[in-house]
Biopython code that builds the backbone (N, CA, C, O; Angstrom):
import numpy as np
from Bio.PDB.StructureBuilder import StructureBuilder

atoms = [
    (1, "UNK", "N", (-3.954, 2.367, -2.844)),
    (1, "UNK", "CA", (-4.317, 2.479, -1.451)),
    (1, "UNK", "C", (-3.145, 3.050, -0.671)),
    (1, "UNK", "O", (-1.963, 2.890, -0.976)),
    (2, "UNK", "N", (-3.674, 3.839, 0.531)),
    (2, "UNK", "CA", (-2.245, 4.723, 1.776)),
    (2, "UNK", "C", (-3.505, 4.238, 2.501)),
    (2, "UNK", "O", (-4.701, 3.990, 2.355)),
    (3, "UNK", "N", (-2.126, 4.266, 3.689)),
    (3, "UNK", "CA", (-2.584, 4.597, 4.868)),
    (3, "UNK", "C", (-2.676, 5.987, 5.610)),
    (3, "UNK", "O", (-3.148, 6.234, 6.720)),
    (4, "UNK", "N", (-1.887, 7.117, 4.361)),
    (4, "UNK", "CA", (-2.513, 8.346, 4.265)),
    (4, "UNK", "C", (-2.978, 9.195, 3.522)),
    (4, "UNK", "O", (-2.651, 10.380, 3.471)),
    (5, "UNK", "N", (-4.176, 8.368, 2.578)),
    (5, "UNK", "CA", (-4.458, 9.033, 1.287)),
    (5, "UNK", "C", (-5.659, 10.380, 1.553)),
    (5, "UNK", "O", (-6.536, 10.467, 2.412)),
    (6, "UNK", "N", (-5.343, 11.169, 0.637)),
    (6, "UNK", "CA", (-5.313, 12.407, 0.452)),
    (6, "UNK", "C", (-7.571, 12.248, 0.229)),
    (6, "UNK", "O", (-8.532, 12.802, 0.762)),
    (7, "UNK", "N", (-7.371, 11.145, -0.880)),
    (7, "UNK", "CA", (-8.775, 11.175, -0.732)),
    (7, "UNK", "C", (-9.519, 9.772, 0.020)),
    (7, "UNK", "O", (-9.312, 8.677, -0.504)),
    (8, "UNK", "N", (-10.179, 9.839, 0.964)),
    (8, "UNK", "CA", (-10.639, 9.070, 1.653)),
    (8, "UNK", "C", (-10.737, 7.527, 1.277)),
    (8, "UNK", "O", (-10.506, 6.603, 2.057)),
    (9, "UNK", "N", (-11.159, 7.399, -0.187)),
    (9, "UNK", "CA", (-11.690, 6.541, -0.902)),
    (9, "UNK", "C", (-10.349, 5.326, -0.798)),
    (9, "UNK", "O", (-10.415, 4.116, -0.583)),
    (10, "UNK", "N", (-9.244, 6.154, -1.029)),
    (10, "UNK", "CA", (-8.355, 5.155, -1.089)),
    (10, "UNK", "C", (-7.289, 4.997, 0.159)),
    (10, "UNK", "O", (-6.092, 5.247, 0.301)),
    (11, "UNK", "N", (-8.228, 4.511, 0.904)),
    (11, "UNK", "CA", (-7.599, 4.317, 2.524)),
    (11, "UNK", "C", (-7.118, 3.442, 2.588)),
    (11, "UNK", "O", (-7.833, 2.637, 1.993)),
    (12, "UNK", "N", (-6.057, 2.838, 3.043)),
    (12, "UNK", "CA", (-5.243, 1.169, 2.763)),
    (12, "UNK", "C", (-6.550, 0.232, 3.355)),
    (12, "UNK", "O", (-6.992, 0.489, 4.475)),
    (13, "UNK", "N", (-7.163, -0.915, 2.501)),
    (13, "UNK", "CA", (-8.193, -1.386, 3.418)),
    (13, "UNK", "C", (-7.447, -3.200, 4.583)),
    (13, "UNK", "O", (-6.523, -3.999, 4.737)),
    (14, "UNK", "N", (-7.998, -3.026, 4.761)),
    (14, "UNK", "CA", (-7.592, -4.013, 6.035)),
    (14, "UNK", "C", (-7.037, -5.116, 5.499)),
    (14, "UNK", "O", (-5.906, -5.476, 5.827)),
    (15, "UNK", "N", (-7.844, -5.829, 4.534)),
    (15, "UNK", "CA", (-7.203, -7.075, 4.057)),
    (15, "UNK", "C", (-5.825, -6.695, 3.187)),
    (15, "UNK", "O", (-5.221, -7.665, 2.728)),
    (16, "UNK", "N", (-5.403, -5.667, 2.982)),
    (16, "UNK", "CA", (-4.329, -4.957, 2.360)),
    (16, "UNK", "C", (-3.084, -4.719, 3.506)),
    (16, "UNK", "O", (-1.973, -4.545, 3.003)),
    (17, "UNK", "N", (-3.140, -4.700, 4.599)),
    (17, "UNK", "CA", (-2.646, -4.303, 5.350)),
    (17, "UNK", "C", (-1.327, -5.370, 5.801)),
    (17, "UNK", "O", (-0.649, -4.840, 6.682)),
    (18, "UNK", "N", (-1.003, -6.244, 5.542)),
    (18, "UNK", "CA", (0.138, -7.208, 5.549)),
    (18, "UNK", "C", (1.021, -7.149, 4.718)),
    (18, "UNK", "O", (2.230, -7.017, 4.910)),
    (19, "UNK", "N", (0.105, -7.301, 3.154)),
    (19, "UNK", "CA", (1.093, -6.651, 2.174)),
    (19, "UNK", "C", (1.907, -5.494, 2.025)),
    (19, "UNK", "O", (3.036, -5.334, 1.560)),
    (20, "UNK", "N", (0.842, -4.515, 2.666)),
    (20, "UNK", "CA", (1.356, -3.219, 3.095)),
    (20, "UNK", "C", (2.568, -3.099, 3.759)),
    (20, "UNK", "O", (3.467, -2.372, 3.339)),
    (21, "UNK", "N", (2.669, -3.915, 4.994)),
    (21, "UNK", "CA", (3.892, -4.150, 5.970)),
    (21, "UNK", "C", (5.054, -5.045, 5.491)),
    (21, "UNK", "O", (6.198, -5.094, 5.943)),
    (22, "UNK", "N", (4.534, -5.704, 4.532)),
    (22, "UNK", "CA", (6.015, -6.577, 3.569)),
    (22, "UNK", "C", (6.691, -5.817, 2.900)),
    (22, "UNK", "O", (7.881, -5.981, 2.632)),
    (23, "UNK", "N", (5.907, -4.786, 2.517)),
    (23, "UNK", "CA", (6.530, -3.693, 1.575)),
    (23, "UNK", "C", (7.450, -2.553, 2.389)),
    (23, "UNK", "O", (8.365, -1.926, 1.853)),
    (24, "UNK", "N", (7.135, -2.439, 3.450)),
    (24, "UNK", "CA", (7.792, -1.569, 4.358)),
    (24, "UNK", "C", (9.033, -2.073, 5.012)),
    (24, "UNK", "O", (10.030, -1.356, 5.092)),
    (25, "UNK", "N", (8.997, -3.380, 5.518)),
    (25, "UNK", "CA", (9.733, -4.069, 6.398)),
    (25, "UNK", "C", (11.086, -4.456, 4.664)),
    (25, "UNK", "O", (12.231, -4.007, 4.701)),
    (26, "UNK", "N", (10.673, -5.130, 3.661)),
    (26, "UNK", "CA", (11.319, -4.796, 2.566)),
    (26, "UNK", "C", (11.395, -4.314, 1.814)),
    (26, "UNK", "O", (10.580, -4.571, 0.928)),
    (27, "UNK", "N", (12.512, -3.145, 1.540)),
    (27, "UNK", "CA", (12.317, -2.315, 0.630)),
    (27, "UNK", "C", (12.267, -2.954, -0.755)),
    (27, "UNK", "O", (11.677, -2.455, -1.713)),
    (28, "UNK", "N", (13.092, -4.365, -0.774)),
    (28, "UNK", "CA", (14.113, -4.717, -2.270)),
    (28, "UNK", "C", (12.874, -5.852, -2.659)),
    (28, "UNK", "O", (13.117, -6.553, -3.641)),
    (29, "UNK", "N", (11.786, -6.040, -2.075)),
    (29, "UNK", "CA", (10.200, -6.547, -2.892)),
    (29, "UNK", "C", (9.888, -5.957, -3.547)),
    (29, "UNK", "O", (9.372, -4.877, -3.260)),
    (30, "UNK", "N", (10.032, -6.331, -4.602)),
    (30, "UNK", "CA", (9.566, -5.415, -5.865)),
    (30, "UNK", "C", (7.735, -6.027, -6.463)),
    (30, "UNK", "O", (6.995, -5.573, -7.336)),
    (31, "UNK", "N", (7.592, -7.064, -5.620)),
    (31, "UNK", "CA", (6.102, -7.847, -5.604)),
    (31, "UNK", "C", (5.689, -8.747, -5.205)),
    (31, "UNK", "O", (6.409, -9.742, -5.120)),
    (32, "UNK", "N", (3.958, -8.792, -4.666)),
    (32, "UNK", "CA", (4.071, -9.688, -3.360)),
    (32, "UNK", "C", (2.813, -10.555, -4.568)),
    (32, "UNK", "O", (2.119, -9.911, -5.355)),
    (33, "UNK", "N", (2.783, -11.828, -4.465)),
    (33, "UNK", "CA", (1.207, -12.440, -4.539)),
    (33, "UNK", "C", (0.905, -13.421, -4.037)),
    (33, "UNK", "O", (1.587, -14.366, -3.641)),
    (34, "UNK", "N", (-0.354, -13.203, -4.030)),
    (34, "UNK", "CA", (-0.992, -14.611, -3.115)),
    (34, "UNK", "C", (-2.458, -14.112, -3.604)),
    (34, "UNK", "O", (-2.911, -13.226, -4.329)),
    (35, "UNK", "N", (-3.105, -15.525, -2.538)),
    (35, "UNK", "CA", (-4.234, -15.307, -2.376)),
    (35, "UNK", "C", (-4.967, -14.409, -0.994)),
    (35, "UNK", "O", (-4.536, -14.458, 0.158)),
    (36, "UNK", "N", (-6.199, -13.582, -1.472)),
    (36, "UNK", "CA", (-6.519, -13.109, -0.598)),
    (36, "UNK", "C", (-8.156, -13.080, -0.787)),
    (36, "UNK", "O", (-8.671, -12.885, -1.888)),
    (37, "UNK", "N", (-8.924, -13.300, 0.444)),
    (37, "UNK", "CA", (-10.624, -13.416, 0.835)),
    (37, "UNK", "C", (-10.770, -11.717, 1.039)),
    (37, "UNK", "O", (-10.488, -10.957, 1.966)),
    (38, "UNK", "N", (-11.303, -11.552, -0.185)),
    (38, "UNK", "CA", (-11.968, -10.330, 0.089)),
    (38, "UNK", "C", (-13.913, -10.382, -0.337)),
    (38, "UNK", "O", (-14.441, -10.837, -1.352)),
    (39, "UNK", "N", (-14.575, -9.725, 0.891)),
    (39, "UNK", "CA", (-15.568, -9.635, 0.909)),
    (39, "UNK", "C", (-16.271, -11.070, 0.557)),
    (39, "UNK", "O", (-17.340, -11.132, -0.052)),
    (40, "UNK", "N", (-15.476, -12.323, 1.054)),
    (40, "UNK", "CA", (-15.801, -13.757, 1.629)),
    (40, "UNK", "C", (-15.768, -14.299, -0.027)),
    (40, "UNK", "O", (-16.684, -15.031, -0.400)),
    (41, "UNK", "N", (-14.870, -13.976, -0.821)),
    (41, "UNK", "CA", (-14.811, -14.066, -1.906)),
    (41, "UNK", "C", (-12.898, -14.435, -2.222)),
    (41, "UNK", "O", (-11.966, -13.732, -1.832)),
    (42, "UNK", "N", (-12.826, -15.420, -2.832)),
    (42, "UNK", "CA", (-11.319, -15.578, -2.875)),
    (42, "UNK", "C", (-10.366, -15.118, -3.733)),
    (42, "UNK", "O", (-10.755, -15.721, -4.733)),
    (43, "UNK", "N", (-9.045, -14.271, -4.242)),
    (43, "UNK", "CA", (-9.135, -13.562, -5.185)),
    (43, "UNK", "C", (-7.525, -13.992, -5.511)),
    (43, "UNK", "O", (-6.956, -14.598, -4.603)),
    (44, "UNK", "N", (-6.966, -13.790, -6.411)),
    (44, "UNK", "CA", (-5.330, -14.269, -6.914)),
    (44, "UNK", "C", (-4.920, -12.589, -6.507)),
    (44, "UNK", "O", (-5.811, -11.765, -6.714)),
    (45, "UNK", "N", (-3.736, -12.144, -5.998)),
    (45, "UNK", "CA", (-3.516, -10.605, -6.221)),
    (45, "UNK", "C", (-2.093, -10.756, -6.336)),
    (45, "UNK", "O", (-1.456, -11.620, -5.732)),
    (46, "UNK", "N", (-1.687, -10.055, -6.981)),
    (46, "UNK", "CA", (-0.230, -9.327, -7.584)),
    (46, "UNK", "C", (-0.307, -7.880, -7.501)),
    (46, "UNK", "O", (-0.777, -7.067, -8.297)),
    (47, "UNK", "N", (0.405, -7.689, -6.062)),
    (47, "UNK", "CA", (0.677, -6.067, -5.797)),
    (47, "UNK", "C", (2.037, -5.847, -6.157)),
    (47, "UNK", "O", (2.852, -6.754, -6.327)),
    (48, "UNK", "N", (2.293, -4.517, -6.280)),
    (48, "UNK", "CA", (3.503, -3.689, -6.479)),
    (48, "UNK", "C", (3.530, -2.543, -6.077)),
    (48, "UNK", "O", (2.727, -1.644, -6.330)),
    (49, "UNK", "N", (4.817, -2.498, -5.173)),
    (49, "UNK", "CA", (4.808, -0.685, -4.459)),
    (49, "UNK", "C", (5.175, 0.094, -5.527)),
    (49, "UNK", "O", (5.728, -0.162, -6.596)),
    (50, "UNK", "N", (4.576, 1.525, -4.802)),
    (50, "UNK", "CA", (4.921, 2.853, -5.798)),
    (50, "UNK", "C", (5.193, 3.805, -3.985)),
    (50, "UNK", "O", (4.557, 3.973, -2.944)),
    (51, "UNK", "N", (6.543, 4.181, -4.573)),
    (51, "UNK", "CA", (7.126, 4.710, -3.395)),
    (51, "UNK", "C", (7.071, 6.171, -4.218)),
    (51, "UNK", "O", (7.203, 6.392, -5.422)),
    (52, "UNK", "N", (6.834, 7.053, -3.134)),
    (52, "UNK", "CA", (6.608, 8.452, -3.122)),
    (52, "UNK", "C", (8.344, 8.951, -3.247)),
    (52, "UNK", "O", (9.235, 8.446, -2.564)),
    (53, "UNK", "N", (8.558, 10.085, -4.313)),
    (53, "UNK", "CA", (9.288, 10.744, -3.955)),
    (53, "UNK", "C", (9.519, 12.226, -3.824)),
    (53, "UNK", "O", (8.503, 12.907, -3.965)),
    (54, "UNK", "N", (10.614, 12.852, -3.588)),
    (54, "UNK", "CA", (10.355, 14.416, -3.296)),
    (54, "UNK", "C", (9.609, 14.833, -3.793)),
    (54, "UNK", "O", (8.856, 15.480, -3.066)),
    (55, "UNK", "N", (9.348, 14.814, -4.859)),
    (55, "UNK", "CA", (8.437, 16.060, -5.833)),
    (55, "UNK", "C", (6.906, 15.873, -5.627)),
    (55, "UNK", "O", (6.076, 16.743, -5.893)),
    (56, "UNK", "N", (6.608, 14.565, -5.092)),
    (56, "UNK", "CA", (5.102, 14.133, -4.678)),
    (56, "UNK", "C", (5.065, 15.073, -2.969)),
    (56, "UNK", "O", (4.034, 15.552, -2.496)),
    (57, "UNK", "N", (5.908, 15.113, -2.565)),
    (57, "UNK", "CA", (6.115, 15.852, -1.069)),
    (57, "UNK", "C", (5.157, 16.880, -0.863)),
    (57, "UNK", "O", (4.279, 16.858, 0.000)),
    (58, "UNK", "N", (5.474, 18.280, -2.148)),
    (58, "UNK", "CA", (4.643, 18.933, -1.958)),
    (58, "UNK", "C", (3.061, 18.826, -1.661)),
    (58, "UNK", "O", (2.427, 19.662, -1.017)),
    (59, "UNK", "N", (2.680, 17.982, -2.078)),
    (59, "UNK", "CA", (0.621, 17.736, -1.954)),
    (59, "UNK", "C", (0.854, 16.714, -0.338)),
    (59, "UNK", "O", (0.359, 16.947, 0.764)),
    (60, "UNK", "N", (1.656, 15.727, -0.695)),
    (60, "UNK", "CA", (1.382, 14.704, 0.182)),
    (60, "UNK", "C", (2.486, 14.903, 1.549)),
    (60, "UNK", "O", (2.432, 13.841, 2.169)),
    (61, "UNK", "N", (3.366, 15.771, 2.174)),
    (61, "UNK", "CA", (4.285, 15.996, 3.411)),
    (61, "UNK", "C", (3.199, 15.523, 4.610)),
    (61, "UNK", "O", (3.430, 14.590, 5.380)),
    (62, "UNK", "N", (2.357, 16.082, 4.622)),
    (62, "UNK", "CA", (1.476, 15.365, 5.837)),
    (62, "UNK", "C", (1.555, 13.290, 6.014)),
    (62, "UNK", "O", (1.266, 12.811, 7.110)),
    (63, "UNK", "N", (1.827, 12.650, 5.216)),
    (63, "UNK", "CA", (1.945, 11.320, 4.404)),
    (63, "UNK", "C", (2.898, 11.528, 6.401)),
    (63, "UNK", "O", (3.138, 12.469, 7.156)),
    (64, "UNK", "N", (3.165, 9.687, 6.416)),
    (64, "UNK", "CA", (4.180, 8.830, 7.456)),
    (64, "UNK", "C", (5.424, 9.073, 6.787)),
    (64, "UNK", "O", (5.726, 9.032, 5.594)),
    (65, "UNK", "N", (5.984, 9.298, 7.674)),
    (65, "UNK", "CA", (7.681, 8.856, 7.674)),
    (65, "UNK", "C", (7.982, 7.797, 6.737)),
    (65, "UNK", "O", (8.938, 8.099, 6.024)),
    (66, "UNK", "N", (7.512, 6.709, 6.508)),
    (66, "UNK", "CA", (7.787, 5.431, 5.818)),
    (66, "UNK", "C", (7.731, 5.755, 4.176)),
    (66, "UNK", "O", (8.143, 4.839, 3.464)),
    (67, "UNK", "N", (7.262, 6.966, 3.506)),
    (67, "UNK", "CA", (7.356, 7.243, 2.338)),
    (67, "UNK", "C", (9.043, 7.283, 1.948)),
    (67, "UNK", "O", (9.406, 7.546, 0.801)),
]
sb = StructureBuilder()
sb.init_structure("model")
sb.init_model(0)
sb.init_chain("A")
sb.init_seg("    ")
for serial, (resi, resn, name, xyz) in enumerate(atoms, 1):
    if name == "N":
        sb.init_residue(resn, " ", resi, " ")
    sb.init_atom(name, np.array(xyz, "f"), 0.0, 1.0, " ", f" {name:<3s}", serial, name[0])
structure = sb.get_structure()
């Protein structure tokens, strides 16, 4: 998931969106988990960032500053 993905499908979705900001606010999280209610359903999740670098630039430069 982005919050500027290239194909629609993988749009950061909302209940994603905290984790999203832990990951930003710390760079040196290398992984977040908890629980999270998705679609009123309760779920265990273990995320991990994948940080963009130069060579991804070319397709994705339109992407936020925060890459």
């Amino acid at each position: 998931m982005s919050p500027y993905p290239l194909n629609p499908e993988n749009q950061l979705k909302d209940y994603a969106k905290d984790v999203y900001r832990q990951f930003l606010e710390d760079r040196g999280l290398k992984e977040w988990r908890g629980e999270m209610n998705i679609g009123g359903r309760k779920y265990l999740v273990l995320a991990k960032p994948v940080y963009a670098e130069q060579g991804c630039m070319g397709c994705h430069h339109q992407a936020g500053s925060e890459f």
